[in-house]
C-alpha positions as CSV (number, residue, x, y, z in Angstrom):
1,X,0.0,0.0,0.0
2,X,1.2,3.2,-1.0
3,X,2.1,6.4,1.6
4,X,-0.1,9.2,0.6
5,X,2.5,12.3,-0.5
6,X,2.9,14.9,1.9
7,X,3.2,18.5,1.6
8,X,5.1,21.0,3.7
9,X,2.1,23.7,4.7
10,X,4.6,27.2,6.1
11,X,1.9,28.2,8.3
12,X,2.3,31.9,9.5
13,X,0.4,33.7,12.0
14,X,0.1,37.2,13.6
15,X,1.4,39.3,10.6
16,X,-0.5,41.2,8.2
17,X,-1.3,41.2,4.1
18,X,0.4,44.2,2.0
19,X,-0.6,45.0,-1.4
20,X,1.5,45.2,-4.5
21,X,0.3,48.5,-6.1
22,X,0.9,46.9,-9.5
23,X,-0.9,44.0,-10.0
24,X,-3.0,44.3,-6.6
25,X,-1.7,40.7,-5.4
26,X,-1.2,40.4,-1.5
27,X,1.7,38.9,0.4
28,X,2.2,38.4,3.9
29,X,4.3,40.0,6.2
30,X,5.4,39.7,9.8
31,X,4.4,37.3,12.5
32,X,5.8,33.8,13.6
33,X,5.8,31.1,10.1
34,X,6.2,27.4,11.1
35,X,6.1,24.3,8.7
36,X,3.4,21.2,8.8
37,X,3.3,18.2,7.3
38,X,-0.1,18.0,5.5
39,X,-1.8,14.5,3.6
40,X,-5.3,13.8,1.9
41,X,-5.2,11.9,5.4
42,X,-5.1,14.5,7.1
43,X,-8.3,15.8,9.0
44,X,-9.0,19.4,9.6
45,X,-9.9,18.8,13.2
46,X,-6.5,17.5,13.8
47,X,-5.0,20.1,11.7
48,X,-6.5,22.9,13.8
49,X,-5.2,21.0,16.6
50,X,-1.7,21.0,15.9
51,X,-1.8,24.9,15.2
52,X,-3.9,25.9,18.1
53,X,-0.8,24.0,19.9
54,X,1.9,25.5,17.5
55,X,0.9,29.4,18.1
56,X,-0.5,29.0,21.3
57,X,-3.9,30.0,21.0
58,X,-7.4,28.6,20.7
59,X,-9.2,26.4,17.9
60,X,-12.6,27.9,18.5
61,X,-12.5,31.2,16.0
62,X,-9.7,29.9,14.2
63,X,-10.2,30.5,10.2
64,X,-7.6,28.9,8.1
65,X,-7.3,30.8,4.8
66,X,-4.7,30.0,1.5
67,X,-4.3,31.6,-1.7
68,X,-4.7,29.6,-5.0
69,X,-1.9,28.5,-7.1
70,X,-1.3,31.9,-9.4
71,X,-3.7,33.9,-7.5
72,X,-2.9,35.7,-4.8
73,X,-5.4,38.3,-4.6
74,X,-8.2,36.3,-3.1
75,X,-8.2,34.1,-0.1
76,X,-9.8,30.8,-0.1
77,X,-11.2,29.2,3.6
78,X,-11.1,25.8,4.9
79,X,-13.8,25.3,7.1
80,X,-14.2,21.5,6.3
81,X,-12.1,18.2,5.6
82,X,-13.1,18.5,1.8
83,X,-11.6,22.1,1.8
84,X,-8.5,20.8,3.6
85,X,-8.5,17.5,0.7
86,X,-8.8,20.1,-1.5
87,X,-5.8,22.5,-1.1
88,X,-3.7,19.7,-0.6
89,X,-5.0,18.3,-4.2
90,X,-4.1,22.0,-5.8
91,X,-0.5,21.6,-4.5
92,X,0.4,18.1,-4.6
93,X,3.0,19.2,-7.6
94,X,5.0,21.8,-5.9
95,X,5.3,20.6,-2.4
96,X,4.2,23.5,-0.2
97,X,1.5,25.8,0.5
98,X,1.3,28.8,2.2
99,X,-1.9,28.5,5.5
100,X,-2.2,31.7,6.8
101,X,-3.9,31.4,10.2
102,X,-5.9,33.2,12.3
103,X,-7.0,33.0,16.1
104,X,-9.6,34.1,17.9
105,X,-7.7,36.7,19.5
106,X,-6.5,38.1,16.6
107,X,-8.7,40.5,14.1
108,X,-8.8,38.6,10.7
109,X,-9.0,40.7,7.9
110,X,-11.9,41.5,5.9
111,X,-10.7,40.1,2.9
112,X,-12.7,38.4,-0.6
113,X,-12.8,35.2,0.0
114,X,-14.2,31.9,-1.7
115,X,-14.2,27.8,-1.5
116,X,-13.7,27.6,-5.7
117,X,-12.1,29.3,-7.6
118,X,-12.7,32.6,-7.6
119,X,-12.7,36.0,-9.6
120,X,-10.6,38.8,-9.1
121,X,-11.4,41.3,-6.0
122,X,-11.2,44.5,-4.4
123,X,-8.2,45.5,-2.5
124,X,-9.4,45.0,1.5
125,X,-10.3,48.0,3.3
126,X,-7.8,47.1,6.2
127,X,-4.7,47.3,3.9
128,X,-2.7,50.4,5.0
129,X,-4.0,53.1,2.6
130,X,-0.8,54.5,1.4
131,X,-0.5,51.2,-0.1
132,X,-3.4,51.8,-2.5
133,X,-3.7,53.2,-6.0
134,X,-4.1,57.0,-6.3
135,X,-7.1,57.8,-5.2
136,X,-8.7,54.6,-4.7
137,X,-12.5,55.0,-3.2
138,X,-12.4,53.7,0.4
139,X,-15.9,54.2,2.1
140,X,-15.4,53.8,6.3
141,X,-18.1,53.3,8.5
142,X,-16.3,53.6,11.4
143,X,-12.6,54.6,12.4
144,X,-10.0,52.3,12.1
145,X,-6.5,52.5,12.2
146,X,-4.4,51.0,9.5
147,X,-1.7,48.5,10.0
148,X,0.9,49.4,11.6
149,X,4.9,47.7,11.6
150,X,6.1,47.5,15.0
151,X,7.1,51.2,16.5
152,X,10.2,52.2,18.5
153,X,9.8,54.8,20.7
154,X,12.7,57.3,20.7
155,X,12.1,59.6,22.7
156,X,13.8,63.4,22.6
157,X,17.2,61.7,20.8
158,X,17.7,63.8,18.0
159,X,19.9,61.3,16.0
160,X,16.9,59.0,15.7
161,X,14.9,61.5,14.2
162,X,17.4,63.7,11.8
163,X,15.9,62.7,8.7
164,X,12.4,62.8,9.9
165,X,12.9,66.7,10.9
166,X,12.6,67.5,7.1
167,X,8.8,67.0,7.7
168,X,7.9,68.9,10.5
169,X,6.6,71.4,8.1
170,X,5.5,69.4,5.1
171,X,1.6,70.3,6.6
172,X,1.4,73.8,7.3
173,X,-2.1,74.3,7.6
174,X,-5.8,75.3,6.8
175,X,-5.6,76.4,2.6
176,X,-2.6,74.3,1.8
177,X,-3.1,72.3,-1.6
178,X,-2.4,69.1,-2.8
179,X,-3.0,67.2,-6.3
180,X,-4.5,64.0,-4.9
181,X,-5.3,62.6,-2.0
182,X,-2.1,60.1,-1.8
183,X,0.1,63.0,-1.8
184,X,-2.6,64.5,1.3
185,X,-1.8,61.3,3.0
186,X,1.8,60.5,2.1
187,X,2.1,64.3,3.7
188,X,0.1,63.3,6.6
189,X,2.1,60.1,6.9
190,X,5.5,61.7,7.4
191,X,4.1,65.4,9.0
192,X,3.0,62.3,12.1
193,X,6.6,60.8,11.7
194,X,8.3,64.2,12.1
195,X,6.2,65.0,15.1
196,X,6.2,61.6,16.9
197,X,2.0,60.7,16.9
198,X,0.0,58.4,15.8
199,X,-3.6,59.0,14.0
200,X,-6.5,56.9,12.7
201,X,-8.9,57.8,9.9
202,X,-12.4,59.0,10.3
203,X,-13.2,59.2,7.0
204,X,-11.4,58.3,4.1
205,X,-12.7,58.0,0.2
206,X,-12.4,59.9,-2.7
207,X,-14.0,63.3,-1.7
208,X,-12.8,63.4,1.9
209,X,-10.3,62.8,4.5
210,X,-10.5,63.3,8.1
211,X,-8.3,62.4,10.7
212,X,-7.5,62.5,14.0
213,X,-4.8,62.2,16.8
214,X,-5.0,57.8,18.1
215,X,-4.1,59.1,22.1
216,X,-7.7,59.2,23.2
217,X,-8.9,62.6,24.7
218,X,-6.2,64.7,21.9
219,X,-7.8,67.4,20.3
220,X,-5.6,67.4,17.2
221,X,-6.9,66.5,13.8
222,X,-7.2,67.6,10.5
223,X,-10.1,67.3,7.4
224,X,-9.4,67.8,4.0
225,X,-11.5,68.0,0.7
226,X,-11.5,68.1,-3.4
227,X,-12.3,71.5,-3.9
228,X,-15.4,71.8,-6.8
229,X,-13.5,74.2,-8.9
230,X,-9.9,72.7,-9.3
231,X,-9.9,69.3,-8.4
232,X,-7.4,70.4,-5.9
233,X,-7.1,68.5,-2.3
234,X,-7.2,71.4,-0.1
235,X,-7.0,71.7,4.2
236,X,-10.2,72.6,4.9
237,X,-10.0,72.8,8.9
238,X,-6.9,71.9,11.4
239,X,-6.1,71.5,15.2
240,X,-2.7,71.6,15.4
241,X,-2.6,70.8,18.9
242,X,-2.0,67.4,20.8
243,X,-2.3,67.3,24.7
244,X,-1.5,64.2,24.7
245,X,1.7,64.7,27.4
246,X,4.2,65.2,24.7
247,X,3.7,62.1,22.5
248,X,7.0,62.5,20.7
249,X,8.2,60.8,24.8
250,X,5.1,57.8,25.1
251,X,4.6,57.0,21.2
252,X,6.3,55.5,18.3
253,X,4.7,56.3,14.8
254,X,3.4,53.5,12.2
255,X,4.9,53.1,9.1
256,X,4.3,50.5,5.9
257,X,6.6,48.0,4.0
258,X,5.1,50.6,1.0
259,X,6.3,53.7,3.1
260,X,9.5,52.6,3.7
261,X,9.8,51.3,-0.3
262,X,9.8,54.6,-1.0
263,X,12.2,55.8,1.3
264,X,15.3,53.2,0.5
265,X,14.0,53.5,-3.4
266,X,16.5,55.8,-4.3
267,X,19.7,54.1,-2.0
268,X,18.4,50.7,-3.5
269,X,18.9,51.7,-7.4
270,X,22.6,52.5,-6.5
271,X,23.4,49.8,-4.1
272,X,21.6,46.6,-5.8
273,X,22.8,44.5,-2.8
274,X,21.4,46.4,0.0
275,X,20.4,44.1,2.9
276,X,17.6,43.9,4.7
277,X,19.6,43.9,8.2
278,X,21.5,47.2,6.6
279,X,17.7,48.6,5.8
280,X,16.3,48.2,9.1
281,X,20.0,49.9,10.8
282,X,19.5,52.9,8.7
283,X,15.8,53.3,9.3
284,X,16.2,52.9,13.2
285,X,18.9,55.1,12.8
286,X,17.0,58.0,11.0
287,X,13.9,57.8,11.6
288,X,13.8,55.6,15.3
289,X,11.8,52.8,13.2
290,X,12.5,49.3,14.5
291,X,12.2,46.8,11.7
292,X,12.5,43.1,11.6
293,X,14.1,41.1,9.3
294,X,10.8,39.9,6.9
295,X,9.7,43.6,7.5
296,X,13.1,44.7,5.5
297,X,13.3,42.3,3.4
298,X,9.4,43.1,2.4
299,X,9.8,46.6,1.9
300,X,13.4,46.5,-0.4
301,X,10.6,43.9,-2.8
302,X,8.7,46.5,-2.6
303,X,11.5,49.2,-3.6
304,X,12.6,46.5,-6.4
305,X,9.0,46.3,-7.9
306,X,9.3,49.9,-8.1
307,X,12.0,50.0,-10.0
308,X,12.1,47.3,-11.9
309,X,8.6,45.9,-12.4
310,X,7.1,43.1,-11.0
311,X,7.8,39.3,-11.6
312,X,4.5,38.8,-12.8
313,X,5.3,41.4,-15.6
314,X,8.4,39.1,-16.0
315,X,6.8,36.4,-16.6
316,X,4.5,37.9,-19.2
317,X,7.5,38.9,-21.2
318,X,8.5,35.2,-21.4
319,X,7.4,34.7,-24.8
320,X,9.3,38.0,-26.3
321,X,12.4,36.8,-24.4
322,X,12.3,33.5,-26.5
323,X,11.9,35.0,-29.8
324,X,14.6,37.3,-29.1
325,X,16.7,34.5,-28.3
326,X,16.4,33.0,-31.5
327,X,16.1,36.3,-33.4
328,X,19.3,37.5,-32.6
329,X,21.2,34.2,-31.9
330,X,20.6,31.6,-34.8
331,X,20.3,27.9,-34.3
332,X,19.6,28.9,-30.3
333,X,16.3,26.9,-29.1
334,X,14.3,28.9,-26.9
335,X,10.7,27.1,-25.6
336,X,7.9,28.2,-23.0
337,X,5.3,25.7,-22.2
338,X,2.4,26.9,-20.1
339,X,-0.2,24.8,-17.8
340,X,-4.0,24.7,-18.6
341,X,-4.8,27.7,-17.3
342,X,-2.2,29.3,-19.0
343,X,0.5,30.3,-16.1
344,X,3.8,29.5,-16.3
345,X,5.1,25.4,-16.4
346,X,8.4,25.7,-17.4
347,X,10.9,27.6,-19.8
348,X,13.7,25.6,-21.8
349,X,16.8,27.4,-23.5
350,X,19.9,26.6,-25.0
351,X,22.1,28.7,-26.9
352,X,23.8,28.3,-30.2
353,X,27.2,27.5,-29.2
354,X,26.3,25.1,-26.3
355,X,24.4,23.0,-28.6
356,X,27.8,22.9,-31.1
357,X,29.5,22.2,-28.0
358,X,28.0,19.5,-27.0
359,X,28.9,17.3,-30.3
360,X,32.3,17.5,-29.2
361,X,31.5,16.6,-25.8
362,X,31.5,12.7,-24.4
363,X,28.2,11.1,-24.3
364,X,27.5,11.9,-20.7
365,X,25.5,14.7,-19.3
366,X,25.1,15.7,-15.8
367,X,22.2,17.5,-14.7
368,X,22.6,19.8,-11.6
369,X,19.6,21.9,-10.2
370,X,19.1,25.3,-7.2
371,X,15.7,25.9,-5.4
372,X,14.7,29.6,-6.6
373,X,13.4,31.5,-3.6
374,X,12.0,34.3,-5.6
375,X,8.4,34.9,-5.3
376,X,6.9,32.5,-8.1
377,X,9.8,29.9,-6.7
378,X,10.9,27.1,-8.9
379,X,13.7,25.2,-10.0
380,X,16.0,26.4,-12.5
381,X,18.1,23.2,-13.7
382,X,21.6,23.4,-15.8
383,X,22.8,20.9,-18.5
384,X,26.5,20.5,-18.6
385,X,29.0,17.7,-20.3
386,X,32.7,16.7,-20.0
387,X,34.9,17.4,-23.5
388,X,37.8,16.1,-24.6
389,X,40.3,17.8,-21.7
390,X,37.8,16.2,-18.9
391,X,36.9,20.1,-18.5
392,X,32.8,21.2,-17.9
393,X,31.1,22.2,-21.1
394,X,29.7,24.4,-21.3
């Protein structure tokens, strides 16, 4: 009797979902990740079991959620064995699967979700708003507070807060314009850095923002509008003051993976190799920001998408790449082969001169393959031979 294959579920809890303003896919950032074993054997009450245990928390209010396989904008739940036979089915070929979990304790986010497959959806409301396209519409009931990376509080120490003193004046009032309401609250974003407060929206959709100060009892806050006659985003009223006991002293400020994209943008397109462990140094250092690991390494992905495009434009230029190959290097084989729903299987290339090469080589080939850890994964594999001088061709 045959074992039933197992898969390697990286479970992660207690972190949050970011947005990638290109192509509106989500990834997960933060929070504790643990690997599972998972089988078509495996029951879901067992499962939830093993979690509860792994995360120390509680299986009543648990939701287990996963993305398809090439689409990560919408979340699919397991709330049954036959959902939990099911994900295991739609990754039996590559071996893993991401389980996002969570507990009862923990707020899970309001976010599309579906047992089938589903159709493309809206970005979730809770995704930190600087994150969103220009001027998306987001309609808010009540106040919430967005998202926030983990805060260090700094205190009157000027050297954590030299380059944040730039934006002390970046809001300067009632009047003051803008052209759209990201640049309002990419403004508002670094005026609450440079002044060491927190805030949490009101309102916030496409013909209004108000805010106000998160220390309960704080008078400050701020509303602005699209003014009828220019389209402009103009300061329509402002308290500018907090009595919240000096909160530059008792708070932090919250920042985004998208935020802090944009600040190492510029230091990441001359220093390719800048680490994560060097990003979070420099943003403690100058702006009092404490950053972990995934949260640097999250935010420089989304620096590189900035500047380089996504990998899911990448892959879309797949097919261009192979006629170029064999456009501009004759008698080089270049092939893409895609699965049935037309993502990405597997690309095959081989130049010109390695496939001369190989005539002269002895009939032996040795096949050597890497794990890519990029966000698609894979495996790239390499075909190499032994010539005549017992050297590696090619």
């Amino acid at each position: 009797m045959s074992t039933a294959k197992k898969i390697i579920a990286i479970c992660q809890s207690g972190g949050e979902f970011v947005s990638n303003k290109d192509d509106g896919s989500l990834y997960y950032a933060g929070g504790e990740a643990y690997a599972l074993d998972l089988d078509q054997h495996t029951q879901l009450k067992d499962f939830k079991h093993e979690l509860a245990e792994t995360f120390q928390c509680g299986v009543d209010g648990m939701a287990i959620k996963y993305f398809l396989p090439g689409n990560r904008k919408t979340l699919i739940s397991i709330s049954k064995d036959k959902d939990l036979n099911r994900m295991v089915n739609f990754f039996k070929e590559s071996d893993q699967v991401e389980v996002f979990v969570f507990a009862a304790a923990r707020n899970v986010p309001n976010m599309p979700t579906s047992r089938s497959i589903a159709s493309e959806s809206e970005l979730p409301t809770d995704v930190p708003v600087d994150l969103m396209q220009t001027d998306d519409a987001i309609v808010l009931d009540e106040p919430i507070e967005t998202t926030a990376l983990e805060v260090y509080s700094y205190g009157h120490d000027d050297k954590h807060r030299r380059a944040a003193t730039q934006w002390q004046n970046i809001i300067t009032g009632v009047d003051q314009r803008f052209n759209t309401f990201a640049e309002f609250r990419e403004a508002l974003h670094k005026y609450s850095i440079a002044h060491g407060f927190t805030y949490k929206y009101k309102k916030n959709d496409s013909h209004r923002v108000t805010a106000k100060c998160k220390t309960e009892g704080c008078p400050w806050r701020i509303y602005a509008s699209r003014l009828a006659t220019t389209q402009l985003i103009c300061i329509k009223k402002m308290n500018p003051e907090h009595t919240c006991e000096g909160a530059t002293v008792k708070a932090g400020y919250r920042a985004t993976r998208g935020w802090i994209g944009s600040i190492i943008k510029e230091k990441l397109k001359v220093s390719p190799n800048y680490k994560p462990k060097d990003i979070a140094s420099d943003i403690k250092r100058d702006y009092g920001i404490q950053l972990n690991y995934t949260q640097a390494w999250r935010a420089k992905e989304i620096a590189r998408e900035q500047l380089q495009g996504s990998y899911r434009e990448a892959y879309s230029q797949l097919p261009l790449f192979c006629e170029k190959i064999m456009e501009t290097n004759p008698g080089s084989f270049a092939t893409l082969s895609t699965k049935e729903d037309s993502s990405f299987r597997q690309l095959f290339v081989s130049f010109h001169a390695s496939i001369s090469g190989f005539h002269q080589c002895r009939p032996l080939i040795f096949l050597d393959s890497t794990l890519l850890y990029s966000k698609y994964q894979g495996t790239l594999l390499a075909a190499t031979a032994a010539d005549g001088n017992d050297d590696f061709s090619p």
